[in-house]
mmCIF file of the N, C-alpha and C atoms, coordinates in Angstrom:
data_MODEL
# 
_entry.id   MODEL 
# 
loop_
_atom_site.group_PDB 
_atom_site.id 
_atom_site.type_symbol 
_atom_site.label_atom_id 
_atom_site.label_alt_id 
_atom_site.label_comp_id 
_atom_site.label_asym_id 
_atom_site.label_entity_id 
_atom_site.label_seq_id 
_atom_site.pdbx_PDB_ins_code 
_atom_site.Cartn_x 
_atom_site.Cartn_y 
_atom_site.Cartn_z 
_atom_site.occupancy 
_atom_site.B_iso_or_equiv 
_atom_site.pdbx_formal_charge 
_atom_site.auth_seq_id 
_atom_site.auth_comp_id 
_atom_site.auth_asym_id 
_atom_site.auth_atom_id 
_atom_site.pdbx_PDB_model_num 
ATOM 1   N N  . UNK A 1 1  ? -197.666 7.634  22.190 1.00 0.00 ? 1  UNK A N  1 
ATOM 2   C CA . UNK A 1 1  ? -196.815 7.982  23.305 1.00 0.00 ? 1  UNK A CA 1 
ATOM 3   C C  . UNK A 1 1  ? -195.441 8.309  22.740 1.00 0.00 ? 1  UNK A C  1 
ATOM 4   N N  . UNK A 1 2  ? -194.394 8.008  23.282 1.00 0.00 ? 2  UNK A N  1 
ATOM 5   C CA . UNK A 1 2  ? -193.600 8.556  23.177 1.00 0.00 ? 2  UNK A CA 1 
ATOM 6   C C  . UNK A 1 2  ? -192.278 7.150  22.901 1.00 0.00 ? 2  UNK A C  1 
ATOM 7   N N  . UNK A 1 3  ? -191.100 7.473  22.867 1.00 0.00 ? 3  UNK A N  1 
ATOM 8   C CA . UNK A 1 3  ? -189.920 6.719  22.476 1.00 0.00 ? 3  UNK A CA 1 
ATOM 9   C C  . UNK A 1 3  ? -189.990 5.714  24.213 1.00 0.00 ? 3  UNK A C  1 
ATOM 10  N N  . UNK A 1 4  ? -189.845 6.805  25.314 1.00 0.00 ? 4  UNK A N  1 
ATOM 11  C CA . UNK A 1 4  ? -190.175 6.385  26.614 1.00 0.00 ? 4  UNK A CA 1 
ATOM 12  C C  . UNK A 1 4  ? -191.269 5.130  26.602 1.00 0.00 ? 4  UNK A C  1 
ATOM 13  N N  . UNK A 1 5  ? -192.452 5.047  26.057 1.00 0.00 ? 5  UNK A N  1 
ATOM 14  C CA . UNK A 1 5  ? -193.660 3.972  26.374 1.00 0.00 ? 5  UNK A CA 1 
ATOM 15  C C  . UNK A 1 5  ? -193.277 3.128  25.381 1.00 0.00 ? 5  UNK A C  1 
ATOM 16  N N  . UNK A 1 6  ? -192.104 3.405  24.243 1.00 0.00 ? 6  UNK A N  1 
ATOM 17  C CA . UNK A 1 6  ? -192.009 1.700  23.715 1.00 0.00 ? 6  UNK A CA 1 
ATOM 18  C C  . UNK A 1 6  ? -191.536 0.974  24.409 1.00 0.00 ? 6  UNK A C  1 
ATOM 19  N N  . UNK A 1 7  ? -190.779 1.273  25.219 1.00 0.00 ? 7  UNK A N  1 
ATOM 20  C CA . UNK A 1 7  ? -189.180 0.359  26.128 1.00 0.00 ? 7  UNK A CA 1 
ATOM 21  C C  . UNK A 1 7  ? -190.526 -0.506 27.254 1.00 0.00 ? 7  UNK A C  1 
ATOM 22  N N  . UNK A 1 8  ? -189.596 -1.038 27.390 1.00 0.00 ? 8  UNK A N  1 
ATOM 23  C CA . UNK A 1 8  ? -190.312 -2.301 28.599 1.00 0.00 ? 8  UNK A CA 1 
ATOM 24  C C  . UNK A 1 8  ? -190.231 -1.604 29.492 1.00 0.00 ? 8  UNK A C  1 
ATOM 25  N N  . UNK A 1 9  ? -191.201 -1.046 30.519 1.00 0.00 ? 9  UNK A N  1 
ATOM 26  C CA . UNK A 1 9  ? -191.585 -0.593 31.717 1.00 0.00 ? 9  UNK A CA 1 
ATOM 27  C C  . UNK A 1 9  ? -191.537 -1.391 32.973 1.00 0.00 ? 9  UNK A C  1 
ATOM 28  N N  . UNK A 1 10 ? -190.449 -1.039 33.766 1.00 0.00 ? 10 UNK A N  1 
ATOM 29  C CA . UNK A 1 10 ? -190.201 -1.887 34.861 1.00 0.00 ? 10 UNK A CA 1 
ATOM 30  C C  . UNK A 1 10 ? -190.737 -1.148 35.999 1.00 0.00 ? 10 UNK A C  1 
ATOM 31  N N  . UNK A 1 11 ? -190.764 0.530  36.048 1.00 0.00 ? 11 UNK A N  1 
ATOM 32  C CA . UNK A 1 11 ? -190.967 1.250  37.131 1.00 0.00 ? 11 UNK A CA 1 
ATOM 33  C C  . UNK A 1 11 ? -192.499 2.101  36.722 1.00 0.00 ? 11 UNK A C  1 
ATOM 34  N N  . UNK A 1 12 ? -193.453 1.994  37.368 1.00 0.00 ? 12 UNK A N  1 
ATOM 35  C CA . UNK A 1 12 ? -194.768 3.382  36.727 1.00 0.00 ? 12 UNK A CA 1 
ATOM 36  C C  . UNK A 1 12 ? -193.730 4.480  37.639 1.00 0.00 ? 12 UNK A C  1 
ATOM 37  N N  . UNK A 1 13 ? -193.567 5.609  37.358 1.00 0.00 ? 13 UNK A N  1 
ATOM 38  C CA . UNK A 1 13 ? -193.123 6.446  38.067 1.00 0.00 ? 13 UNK A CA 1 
ATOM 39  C C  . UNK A 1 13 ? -194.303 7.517  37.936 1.00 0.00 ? 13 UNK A C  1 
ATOM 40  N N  . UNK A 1 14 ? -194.309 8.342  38.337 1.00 0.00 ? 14 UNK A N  1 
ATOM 41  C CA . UNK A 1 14 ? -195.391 9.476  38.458 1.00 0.00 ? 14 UNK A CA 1 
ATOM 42  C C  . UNK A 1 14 ? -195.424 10.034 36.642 1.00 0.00 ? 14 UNK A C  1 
ATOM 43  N N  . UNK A 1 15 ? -194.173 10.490 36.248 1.00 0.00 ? 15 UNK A N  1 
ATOM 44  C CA . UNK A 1 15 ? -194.111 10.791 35.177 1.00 0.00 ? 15 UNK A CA 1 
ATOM 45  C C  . UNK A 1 15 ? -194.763 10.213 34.128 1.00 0.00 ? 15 UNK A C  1 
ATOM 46  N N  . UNK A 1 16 ? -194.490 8.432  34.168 1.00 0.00 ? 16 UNK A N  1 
ATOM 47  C CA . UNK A 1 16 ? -194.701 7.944  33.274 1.00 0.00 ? 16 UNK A CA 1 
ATOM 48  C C  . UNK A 1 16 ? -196.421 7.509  33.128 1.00 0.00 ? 16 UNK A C  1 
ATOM 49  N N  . UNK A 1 17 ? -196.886 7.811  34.401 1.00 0.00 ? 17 UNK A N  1 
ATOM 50  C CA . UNK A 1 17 ? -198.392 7.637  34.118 1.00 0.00 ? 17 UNK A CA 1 
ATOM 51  C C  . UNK A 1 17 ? -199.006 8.713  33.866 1.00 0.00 ? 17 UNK A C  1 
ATOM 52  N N  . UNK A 1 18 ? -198.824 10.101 34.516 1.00 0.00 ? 18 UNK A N  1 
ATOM 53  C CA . UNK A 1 18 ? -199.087 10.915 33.712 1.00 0.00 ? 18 UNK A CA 1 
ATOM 54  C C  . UNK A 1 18 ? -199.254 10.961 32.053 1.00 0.00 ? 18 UNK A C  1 
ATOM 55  N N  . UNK A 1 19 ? -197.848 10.738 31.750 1.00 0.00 ? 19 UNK A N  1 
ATOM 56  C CA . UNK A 1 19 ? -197.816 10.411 29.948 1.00 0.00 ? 19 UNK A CA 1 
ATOM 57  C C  . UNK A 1 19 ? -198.961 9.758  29.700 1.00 0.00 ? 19 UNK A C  1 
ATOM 58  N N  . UNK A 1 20 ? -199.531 8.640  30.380 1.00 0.00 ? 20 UNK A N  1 
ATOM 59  C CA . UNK A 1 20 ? -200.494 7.634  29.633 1.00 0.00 ? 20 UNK A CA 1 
ATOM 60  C C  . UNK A 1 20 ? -201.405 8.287  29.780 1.00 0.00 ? 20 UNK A C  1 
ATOM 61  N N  . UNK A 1 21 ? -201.888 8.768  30.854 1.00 0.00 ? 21 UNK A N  1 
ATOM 62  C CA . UNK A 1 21 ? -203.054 9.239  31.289 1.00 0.00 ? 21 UNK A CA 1 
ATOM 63  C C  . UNK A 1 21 ? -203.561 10.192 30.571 1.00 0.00 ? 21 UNK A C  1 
ATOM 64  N N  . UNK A 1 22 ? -202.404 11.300 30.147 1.00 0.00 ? 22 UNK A N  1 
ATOM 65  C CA . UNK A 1 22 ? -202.689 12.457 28.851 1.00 0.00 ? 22 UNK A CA 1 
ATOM 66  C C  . UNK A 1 22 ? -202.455 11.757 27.784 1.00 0.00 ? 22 UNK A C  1 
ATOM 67  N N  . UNK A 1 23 ? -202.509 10.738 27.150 1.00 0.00 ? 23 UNK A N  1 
ATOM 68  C CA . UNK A 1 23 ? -202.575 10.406 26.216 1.00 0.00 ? 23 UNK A CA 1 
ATOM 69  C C  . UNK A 1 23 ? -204.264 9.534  26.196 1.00 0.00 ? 23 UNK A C  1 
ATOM 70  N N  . UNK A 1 24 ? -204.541 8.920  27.108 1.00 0.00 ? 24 UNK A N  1 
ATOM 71  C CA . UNK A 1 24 ? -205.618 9.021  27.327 1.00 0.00 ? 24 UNK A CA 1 
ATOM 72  C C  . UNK A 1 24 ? -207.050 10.155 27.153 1.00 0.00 ? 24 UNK A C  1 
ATOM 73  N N  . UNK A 1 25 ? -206.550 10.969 27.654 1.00 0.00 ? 25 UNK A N  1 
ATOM 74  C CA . UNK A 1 25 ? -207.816 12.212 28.117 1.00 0.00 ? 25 UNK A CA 1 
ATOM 75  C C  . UNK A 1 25 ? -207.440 12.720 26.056 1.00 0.00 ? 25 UNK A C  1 
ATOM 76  N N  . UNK A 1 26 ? -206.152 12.354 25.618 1.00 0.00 ? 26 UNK A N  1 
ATOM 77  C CA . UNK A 1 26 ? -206.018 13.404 24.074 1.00 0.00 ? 26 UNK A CA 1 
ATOM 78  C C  . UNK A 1 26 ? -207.088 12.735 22.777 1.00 0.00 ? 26 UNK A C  1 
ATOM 79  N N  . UNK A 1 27 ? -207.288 11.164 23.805 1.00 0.00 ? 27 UNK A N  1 
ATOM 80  C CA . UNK A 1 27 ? -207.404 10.031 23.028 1.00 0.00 ? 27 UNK A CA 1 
ATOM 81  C C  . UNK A 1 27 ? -206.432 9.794  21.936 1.00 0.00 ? 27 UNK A C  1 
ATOM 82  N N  . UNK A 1 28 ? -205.549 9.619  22.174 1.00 0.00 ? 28 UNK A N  1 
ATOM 83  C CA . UNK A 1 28 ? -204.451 8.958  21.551 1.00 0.00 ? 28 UNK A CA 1 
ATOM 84  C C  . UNK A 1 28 ? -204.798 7.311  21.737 1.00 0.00 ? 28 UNK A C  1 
ATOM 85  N N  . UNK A 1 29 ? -205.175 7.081  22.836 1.00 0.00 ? 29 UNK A N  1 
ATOM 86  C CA . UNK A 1 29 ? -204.805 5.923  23.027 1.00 0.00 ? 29 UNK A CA 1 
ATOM 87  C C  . UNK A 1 29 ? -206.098 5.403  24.197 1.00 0.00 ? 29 UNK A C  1 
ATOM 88  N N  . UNK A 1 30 ? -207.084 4.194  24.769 1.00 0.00 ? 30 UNK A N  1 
ATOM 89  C CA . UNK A 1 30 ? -207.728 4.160  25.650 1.00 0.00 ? 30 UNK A CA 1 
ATOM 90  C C  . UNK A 1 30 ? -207.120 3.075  26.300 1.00 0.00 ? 30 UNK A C  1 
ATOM 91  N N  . UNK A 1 31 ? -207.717 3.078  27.481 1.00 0.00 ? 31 UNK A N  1 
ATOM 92  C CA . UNK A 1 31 ? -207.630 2.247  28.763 1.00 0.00 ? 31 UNK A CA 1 
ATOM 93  C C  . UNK A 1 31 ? -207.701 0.790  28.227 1.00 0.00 ? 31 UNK A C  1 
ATOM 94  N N  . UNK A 1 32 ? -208.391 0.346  27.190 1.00 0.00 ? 32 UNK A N  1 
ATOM 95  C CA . UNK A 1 32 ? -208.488 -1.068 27.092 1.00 0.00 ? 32 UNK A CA 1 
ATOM 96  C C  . UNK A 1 32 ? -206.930 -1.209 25.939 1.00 0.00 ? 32 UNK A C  1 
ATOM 97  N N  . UNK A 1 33 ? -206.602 -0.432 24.964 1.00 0.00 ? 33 UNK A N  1 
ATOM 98  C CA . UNK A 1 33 ? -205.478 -0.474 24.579 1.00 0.00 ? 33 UNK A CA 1 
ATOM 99  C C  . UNK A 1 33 ? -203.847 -0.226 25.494 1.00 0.00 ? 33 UNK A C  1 
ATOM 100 N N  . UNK A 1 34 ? -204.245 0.681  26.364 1.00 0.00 ? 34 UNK A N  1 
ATOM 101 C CA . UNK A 1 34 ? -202.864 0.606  26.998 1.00 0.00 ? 34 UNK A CA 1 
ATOM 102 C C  . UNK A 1 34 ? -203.117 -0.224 28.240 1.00 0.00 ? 34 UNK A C  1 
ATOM 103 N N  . UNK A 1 35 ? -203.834 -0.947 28.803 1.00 0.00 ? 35 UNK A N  1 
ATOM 104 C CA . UNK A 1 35 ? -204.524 -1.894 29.537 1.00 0.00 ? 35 UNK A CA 1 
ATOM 105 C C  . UNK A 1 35 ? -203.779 -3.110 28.645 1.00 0.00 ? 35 UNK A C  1 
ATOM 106 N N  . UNK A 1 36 ? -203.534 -3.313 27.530 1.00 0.00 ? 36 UNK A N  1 
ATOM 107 C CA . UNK A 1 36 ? -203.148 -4.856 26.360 1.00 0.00 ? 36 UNK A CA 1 
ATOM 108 C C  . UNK A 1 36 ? -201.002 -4.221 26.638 1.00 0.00 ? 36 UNK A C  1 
ATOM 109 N N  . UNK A 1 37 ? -201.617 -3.339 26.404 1.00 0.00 ? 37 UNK A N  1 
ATOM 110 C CA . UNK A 1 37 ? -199.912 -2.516 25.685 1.00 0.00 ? 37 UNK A CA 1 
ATOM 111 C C  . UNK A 1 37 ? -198.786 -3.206 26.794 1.00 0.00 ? 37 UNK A C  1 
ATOM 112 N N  . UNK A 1 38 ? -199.461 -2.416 27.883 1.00 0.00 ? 38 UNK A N  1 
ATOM 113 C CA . UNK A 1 38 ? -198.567 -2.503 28.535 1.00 0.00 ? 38 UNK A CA 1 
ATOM 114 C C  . UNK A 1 38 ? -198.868 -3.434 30.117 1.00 0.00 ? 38 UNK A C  1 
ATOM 115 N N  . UNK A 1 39 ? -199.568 -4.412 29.879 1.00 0.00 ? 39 UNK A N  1 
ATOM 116 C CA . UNK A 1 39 ? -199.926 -5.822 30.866 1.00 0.00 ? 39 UNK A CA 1 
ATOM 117 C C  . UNK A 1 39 ? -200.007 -4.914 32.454 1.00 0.00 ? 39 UNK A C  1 
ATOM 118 N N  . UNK A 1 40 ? -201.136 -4.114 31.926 1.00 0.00 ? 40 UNK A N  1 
ATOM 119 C CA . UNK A 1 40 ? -201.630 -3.489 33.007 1.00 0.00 ? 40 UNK A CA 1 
ATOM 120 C C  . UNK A 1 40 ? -203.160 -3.552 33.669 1.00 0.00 ? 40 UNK A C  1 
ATOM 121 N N  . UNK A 1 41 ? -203.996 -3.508 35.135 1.00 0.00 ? 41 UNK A N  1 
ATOM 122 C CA . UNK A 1 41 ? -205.072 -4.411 34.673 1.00 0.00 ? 41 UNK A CA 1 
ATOM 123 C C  . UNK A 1 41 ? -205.804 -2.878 34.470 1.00 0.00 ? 41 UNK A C  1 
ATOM 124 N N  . UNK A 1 42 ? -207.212 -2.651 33.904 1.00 0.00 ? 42 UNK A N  1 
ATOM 125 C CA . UNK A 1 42 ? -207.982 -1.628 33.429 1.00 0.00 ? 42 UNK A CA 1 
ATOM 126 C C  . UNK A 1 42 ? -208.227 -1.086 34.706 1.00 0.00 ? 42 UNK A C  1 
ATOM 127 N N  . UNK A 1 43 ? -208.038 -1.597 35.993 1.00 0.00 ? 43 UNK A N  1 
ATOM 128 C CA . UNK A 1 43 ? -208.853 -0.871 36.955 1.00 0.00 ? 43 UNK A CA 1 
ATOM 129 C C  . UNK A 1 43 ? -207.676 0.460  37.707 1.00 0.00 ? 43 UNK A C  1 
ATOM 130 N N  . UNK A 1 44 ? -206.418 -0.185 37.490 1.00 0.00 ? 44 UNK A N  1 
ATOM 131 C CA . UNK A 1 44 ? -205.160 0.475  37.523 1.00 0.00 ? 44 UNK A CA 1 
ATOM 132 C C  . UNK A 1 44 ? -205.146 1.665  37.317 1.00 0.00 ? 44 UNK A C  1 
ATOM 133 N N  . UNK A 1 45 ? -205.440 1.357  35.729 1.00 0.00 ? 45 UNK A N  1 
ATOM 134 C CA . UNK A 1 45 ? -205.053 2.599  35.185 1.00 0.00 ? 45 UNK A CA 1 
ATOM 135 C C  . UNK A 1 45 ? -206.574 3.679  35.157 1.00 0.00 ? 45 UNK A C  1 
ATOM 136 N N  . UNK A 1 46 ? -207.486 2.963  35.548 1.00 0.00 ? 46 UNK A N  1 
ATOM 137 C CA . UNK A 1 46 ? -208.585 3.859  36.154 1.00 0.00 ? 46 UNK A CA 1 
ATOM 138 C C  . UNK A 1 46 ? -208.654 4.829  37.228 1.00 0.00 ? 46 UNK A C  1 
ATOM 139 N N  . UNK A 1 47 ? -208.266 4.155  38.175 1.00 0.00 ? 47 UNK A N  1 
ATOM 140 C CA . UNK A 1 47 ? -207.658 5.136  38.985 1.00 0.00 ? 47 UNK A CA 1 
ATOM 141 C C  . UNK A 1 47 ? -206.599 6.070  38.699 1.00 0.00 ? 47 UNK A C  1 
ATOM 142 N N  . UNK A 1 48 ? -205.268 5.719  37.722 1.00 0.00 ? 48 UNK A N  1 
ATOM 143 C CA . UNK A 1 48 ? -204.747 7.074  37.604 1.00 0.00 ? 48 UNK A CA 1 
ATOM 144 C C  . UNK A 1 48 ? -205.189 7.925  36.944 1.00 0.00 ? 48 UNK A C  1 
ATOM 145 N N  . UNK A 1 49 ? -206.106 7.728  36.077 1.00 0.00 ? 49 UNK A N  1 
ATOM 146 C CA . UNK A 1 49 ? -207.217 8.933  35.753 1.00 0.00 ? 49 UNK A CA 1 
ATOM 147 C C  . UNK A 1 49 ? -207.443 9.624  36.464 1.00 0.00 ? 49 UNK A C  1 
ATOM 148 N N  . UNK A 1 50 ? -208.380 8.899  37.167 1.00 0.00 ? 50 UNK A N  1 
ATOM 149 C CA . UNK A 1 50 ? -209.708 9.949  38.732 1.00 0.00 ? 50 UNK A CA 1 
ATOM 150 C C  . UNK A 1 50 ? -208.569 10.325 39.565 1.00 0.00 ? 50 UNK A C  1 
ATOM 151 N N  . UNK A 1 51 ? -207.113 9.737  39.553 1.00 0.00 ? 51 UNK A N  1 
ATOM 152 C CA . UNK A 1 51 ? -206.711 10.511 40.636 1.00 0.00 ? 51 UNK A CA 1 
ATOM 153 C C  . UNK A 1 51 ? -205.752 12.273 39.953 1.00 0.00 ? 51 UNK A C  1 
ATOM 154 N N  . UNK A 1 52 ? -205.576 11.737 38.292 1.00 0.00 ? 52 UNK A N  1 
ATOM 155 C CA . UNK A 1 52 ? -205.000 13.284 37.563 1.00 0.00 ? 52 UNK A CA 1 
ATOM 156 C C  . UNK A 1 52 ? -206.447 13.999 37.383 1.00 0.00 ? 52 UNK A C  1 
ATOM 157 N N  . UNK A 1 53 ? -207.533 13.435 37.670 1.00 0.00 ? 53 UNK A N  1 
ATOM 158 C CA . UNK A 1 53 ? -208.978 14.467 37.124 1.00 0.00 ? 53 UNK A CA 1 
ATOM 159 C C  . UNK A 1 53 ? -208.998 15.104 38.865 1.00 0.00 ? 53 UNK A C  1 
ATOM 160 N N  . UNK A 1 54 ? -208.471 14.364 39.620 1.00 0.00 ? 54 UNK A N  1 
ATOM 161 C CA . UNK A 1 54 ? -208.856 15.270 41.333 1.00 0.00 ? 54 UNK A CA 1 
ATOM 162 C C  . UNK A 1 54 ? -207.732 16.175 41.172 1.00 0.00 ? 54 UNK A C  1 
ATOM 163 N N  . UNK A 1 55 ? -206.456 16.216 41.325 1.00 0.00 ? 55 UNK A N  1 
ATOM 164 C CA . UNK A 1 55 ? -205.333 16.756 40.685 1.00 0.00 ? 55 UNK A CA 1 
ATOM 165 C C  . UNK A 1 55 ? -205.831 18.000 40.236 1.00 0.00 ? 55 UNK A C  1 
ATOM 166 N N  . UNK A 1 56 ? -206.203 18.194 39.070 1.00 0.00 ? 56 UNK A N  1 
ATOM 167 C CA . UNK A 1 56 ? -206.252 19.147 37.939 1.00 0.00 ? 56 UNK A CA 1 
ATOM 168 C C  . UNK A 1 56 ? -207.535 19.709 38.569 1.00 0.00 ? 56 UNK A C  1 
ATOM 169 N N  . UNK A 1 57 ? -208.422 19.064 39.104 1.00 0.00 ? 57 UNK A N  1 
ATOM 170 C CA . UNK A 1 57 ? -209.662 20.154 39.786 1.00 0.00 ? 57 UNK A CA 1 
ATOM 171 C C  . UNK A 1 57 ? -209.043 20.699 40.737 1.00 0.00 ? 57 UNK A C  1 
ATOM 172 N N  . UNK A 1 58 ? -207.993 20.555 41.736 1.00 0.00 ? 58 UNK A N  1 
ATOM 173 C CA . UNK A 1 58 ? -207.136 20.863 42.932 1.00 0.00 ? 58 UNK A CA 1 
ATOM 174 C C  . UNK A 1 58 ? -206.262 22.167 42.162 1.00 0.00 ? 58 UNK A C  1 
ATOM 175 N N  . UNK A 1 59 ? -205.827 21.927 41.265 1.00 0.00 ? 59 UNK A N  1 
ATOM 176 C CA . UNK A 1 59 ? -204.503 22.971 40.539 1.00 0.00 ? 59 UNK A CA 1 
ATOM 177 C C  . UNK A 1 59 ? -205.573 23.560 39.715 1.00 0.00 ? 59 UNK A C  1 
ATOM 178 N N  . UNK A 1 60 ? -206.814 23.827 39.848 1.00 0.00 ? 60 UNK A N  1 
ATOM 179 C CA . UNK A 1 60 ? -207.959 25.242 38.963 1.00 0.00 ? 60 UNK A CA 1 
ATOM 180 C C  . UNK A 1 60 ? -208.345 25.777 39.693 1.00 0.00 ? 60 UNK A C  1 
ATOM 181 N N  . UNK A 1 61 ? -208.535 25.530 41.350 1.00 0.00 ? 61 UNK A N  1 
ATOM 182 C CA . UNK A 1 61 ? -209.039 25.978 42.060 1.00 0.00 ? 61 UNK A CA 1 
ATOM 183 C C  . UNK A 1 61 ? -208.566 27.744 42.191 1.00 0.00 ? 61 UNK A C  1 
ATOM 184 N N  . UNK A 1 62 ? -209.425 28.167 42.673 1.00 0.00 ? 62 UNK A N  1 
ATOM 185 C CA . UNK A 1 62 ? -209.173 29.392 42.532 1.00 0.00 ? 62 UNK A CA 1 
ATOM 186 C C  . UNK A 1 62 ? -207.852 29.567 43.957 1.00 0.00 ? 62 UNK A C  1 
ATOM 187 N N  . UNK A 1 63 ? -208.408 29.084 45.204 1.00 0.00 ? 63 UNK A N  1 
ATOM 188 C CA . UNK A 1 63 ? -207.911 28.925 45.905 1.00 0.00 ? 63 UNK A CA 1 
ATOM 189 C C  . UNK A 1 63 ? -206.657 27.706 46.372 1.00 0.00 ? 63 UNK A C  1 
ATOM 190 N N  . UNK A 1 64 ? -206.298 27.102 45.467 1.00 0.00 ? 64 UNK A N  1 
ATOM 191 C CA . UNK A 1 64 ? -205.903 25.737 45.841 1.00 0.00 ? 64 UNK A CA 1 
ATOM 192 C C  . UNK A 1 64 ? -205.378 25.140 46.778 1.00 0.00 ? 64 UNK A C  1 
ATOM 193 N N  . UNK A 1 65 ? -205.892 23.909 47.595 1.00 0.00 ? 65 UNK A N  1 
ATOM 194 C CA . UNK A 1 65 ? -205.558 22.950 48.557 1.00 0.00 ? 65 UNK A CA 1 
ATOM 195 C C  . UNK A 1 65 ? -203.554 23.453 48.493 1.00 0.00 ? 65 UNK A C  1 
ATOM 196 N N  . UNK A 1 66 ? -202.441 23.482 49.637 1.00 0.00 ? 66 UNK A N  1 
ATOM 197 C CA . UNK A 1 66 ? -201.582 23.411 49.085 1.00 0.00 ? 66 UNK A CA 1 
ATOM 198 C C  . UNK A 1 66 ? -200.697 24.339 48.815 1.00 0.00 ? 66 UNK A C  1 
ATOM 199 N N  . UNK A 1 67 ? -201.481 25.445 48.127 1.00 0.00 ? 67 UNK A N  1 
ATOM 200 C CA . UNK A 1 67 ? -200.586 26.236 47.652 1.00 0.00 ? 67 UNK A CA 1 
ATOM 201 C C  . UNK A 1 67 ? -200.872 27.558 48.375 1.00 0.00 ? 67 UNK A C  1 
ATOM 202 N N  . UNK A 1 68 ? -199.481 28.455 48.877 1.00 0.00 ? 68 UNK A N  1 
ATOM 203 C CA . UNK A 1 68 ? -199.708 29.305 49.435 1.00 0.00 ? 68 UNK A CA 1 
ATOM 204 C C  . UNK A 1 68 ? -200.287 30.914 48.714 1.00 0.00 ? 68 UNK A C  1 
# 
C-alpha cells in the first residue's frame, strides 16, 4: 500500500478502501493479511470487494446504471 495505509486509520473513507481493495484484486496483499494489518474483521472487508466487483460491472456496462 501506500505511505497513507502505514498511519493508524481512524476513518475507512471511500478512498481508503478502495486502496485496499485494489491492492487486494493486484494481490499485493489478501483479506486475511489486511484483516491482521489493520484490526479489521474478514467479513468487512469482504464486502468491500463484492461491493467494488458490483461497481466496476456497473462502470463496463455498456449502458450504465447512472450515467447519462
Amino acid at each position: 500500500m501506500s505511505v497513507m495505509m502505514e498511519e493508524e486509520i481512524k476513518r475507512w473513507t471511500a478512498r481508503r478502501k478502495s486502496a485496499l481493495v485494489l491492492g487486494i484484486i493486484q494481490g499485493k496483499t489478501t483479506i486475511s493479511e489486511a484483516s491482521r494489518q489493520f484490526d479489521l474483521a474478514p467479513s468487512e472487508i469482504e464486502e468491500w470487494r463484492d461491493h467494488a466487483k458490483v461497481g466496476m460491472e456497473n462502470a463496463l456496462r455498456a449502458k450504465a446504471r447512472g450515467r447519462a
